[in-house]
C-alpha positions in Angstrom: 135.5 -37.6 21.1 136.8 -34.2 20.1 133.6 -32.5 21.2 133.0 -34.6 24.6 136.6 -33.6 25.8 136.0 -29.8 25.1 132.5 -29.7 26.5 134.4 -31.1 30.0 136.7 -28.3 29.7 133.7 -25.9 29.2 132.2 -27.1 32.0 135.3 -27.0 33.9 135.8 -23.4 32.8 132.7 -22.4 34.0 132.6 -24.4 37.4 136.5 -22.6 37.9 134.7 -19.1 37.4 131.8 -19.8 39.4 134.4 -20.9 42.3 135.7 -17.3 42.0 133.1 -15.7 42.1 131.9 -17.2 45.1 135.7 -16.3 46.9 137.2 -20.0 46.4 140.1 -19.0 44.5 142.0 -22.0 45.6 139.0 -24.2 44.4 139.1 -22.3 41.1 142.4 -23.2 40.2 142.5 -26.9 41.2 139.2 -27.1 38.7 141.0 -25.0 36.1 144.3 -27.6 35.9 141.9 -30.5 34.8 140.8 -28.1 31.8 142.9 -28.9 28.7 141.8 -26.9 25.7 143.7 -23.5 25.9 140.8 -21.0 24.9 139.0 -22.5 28.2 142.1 -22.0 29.8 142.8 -18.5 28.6 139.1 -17.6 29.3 139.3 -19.2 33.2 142.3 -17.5 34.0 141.4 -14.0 32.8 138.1 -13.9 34.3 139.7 -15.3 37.8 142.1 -12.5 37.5 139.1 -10.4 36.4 137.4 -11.4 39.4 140.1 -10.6 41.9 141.0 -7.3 40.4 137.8 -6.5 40.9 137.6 -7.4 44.5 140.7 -4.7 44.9 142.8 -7.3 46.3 146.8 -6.6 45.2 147.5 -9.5 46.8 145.0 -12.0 45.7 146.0 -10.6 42.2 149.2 -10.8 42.7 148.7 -14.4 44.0 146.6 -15.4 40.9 149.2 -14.0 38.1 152.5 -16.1 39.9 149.9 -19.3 40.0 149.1 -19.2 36.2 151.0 -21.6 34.9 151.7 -19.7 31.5 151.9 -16.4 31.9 150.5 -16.1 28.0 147.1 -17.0 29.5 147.0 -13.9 31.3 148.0 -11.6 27.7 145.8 -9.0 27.0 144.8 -5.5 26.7 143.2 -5.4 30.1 146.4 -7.4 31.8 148.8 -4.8 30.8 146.7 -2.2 31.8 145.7 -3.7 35.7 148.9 -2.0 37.0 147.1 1.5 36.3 143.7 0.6 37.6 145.5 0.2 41.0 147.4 3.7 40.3 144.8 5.5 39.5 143.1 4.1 42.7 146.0 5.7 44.6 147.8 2.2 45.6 150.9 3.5 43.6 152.9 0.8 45.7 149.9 -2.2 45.0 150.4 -1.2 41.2 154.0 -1.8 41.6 153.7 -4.8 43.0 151.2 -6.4 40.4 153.9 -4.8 37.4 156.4 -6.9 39.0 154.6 -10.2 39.5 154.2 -9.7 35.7 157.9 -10.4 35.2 159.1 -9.4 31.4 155.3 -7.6 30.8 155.5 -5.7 33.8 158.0 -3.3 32.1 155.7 -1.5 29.9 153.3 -1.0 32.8 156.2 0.0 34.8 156.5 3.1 32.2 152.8 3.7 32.5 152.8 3.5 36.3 156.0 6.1 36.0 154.5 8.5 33.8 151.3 8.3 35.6 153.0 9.5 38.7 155.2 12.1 36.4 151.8 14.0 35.7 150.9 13.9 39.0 154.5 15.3 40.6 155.0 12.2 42.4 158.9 12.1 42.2 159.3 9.5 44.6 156.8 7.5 43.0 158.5 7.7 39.5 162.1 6.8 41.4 160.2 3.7 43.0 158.8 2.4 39.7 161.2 2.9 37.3 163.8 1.2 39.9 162.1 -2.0 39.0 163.1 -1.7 35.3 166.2 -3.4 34.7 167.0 -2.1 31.4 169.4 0.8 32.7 169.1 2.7 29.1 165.6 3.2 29.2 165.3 4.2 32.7 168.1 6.8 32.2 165.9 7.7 28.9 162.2 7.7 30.8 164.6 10.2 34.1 165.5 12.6 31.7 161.7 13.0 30.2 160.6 13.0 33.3 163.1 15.7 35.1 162.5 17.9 32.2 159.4 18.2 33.1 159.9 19.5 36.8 161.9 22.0 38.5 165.6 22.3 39.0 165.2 21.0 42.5 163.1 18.5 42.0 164.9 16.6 39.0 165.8 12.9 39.0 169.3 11.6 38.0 169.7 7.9 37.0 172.4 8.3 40.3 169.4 8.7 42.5 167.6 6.0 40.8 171.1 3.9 41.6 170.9 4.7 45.2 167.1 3.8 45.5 167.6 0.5 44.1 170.7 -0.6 46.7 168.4 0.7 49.1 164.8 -1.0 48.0 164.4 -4.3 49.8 163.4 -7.5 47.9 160.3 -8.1 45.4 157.1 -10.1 47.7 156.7 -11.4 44.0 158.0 -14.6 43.3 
């Protein structure tokens, strides 16, 4: 019985998958709630956020993390490192936007996303992302790396930081 029931969620994987690939995202994740073994699971929902990440989409990406229904699915090497893809693309505010559809593992991408813009002077950029941290220590920590890296004029204070976040309007993440 064991092997009939994950054989179904093989095939289940794999008709989920083929559904993304062929753009029926919506399709892929009603076949990917009948599957039952977590591995198939894990394996569906990585390669449909594969998929979409690959189609450059920060919404559809965005739209595929917030429907997983456990986020631990999602975990790996390549999830925490999406955020940067979309960086280095130059969607620094797409990037942002998957970090924070990540909830609690969106911080460390946060950082990356930060330093990332760091190197490349983007001050404003670094102020966006690290508003979205809420630890208030280590953004204070990650401004003061940063603004000794740059020019009297240019440096952040966790005051500015402050003022950006009264001022940023609400997360399209849910």
């Amino acid at each position: 019985m064991m092997t009939a029931h994950m054989s179904m969620d093989e095939q289940l994987k794999d008709q989920a998958i083929r559904q993304a690939l062929a753009g029926d995202t919506a399709g892929a994740r009603e076949t990917v709630s009948g599957v039952v073994d977590r591995r198939y699971l894990r394996d569906a929902w990585q390669m449909m956020l594969f998929i979409e990440s690959e189609r450059g989409s920060v919404q559809s990406v965005k739209d595929t993390i917030v429907s997983c229904p456990d986020p631990s699915l999602l975990a790996s090497h390549f999830y925490l490192e999406l955020p940067q893809v979309f960086v280095k693309a130059g969607d620094r505010s797409g990037a942002i936007e998957i970090a924070k559809a990540m909830g609690n593992a969106g911080v460390l991408p946060l950082i990356g996303i930060a330093a990332h813009l760091a190197q490349d002077g983007d001050l404003a950029g670094v102020r966006e992302a690290l508003s979205h941290i809420d630890d208030e220590d280590l953004r204070t920590m990650i401004l003061r790396k940063v603004s000794g890296l740059h020019p009297k004029g240019e440096r952040l204070t966790a005051r500015d930081l402050r003022a950006d976040q009264a001022a940023s309007s609400g997360s399209l993440a849910a």
